[in-house]
N, C-alpha and C positions, 0 to 999 in steps of 0.2 A: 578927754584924751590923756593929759595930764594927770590922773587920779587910775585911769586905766594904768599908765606907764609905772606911777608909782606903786601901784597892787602889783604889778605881776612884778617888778623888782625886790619888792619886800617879801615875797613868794618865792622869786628864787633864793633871795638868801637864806630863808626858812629852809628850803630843802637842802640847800648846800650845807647849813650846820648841819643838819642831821645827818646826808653823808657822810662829812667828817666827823661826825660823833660815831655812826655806825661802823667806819673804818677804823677808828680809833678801837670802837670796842673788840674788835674782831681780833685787829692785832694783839691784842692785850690778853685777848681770851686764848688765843693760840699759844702766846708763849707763855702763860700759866698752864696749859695743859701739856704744854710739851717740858715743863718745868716737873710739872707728876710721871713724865713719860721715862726722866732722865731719873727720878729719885726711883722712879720701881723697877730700872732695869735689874736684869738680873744676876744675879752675883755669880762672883768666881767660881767653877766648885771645885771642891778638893779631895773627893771622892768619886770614881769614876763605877762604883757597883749600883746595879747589879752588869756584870758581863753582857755583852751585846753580840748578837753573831756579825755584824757590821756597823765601821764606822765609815761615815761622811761629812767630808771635808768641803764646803763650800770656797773658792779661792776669793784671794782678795787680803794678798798679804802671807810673809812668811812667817807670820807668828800664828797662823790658823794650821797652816800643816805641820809647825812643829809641834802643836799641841796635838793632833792627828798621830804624829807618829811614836810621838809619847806613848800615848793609849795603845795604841797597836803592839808598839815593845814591851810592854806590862802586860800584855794578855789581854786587855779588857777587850778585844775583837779578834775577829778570824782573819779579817783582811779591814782593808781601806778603801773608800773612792776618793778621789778628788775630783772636783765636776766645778767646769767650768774654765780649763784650764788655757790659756794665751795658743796660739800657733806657734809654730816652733819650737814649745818647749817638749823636753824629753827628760824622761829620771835620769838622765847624766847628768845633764845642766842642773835641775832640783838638788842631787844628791850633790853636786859643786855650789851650788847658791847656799845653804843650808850645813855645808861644813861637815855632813854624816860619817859618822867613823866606820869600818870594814861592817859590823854587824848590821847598822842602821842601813846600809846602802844593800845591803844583802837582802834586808825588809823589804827595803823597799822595790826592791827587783822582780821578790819571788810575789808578794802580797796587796800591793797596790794596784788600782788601775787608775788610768786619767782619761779624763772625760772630758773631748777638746767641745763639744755642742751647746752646751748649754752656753747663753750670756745675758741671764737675769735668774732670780732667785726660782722663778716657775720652769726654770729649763733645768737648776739643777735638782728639785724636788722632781722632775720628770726622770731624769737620767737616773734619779736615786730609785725612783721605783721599779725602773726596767732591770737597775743592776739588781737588786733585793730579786726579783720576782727570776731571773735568773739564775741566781744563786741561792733558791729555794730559802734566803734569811726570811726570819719571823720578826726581827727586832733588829733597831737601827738607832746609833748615838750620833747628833747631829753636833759638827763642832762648827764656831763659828762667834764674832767679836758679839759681844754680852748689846750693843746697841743694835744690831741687827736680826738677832735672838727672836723678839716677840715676831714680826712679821716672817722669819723663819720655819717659825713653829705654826703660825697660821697656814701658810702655805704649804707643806709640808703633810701636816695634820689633814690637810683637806685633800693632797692627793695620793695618800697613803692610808686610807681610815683602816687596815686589815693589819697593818705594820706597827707593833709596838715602838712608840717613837723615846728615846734618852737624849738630854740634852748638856754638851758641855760647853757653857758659855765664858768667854775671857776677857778681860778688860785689857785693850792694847795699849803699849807702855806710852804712844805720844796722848792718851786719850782721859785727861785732868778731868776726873768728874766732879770733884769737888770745887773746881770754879773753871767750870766750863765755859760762863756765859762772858766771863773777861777775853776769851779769846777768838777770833771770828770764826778760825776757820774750822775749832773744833761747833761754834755756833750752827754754823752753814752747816757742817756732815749731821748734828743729831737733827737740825730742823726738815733737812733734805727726808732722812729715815722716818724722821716720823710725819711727814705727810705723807711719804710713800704706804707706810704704816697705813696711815686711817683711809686712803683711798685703794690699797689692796681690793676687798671685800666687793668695791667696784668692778674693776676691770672684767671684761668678757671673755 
């Protein structure tokens, strides 16, 4: 009995290293992967050609529609969507939040629409394609922060495959990519992204 007890102890501890060795490797693997994830985002751009007959503004922050309306005010699009937008907000409040001068608020009166339904990235890729297919656009520039970009573009891509997709990605000014990992909470937002990231392709 004694010799029993002892086997199946020296058994469990066998598997319990390897648990923790398996968890250990896992953790280590994820954040080397998400370490590749963070070096390949995609860069600023600084050229908005070729022209796009629409752009789309995914929300989640006022530095995604003022790059939105940038592009709009330079020609590169016919109009704008923003999708995804809070309840209660209206283009007075936006054009008050965002500080718009007489022409920019005039833009955005005559040329944008908002799009209160969607509230994840597959509702505003929905909303995007009903506005495109509505407004007979062929081609669409997707604005939106440079760490949310790839699973953007997956989603996106897959429920648009007849819509020429442009993408203008941005790095937001609280968002230190060069030593990201010293700071938690930009840690927790790319680790959060990029799980969501590789479990997209899942989802039903």
């Amino acid at each position: 009995m004694t010799k029993l007890r002892s086997s199946i102890i020296t058994t469990l501890f066998v598997l319990a290293k390897f648990a923790l060795f398996g968890t250990f490797f896992s953790i280590a693997y994820f954040f080397a992967s998400l370490q590749h994830f963070v070096l390949n985002l995609p860069k600023t751009s600084d050229s908005a050609h070729p022209n796009t007959d629409g752009i789309v503004v995914i929300t989640g922050g006022q530095q995604r529609l003022s790059n939105g309306l940038h592009l709009l005010e330079t020609g590169t699009g016919k109009a704008l969507l923003v999708s995804g937008v809070g309840k209660g907000i209206s283009k007075a409040i936006l054009a008050n939040e965002l500080k718009l001068e007489a022409s920019a608020r005039k833009l955005l009166q005559c040329c944008v629409t908002l799009d209160f339904q969607a509230n994840d990235t597959r509702g505003n890729a929905f909303a995007a394609a009903e506005w495109a297919k509505s407004n007979n656009f062929k081609s669409l520039r997707l604005v939106t922060a440079n760490y949310h970009m790839p699973r953007a573009k997956y989603v996106f891509s897959n429920q648009m495959p007849h819509v020429t997709l442009h993408y203008w990605p941005f790095s937001p000014s609280e968002l230190t990519l060069e030593t990201w990992w010293k700071n938690p909470e930009i840690v927790r937002l790319l680790a959060r992204e990029y799980a969501k990231y590789l479990t997209e392709p899942l989802r039903v």
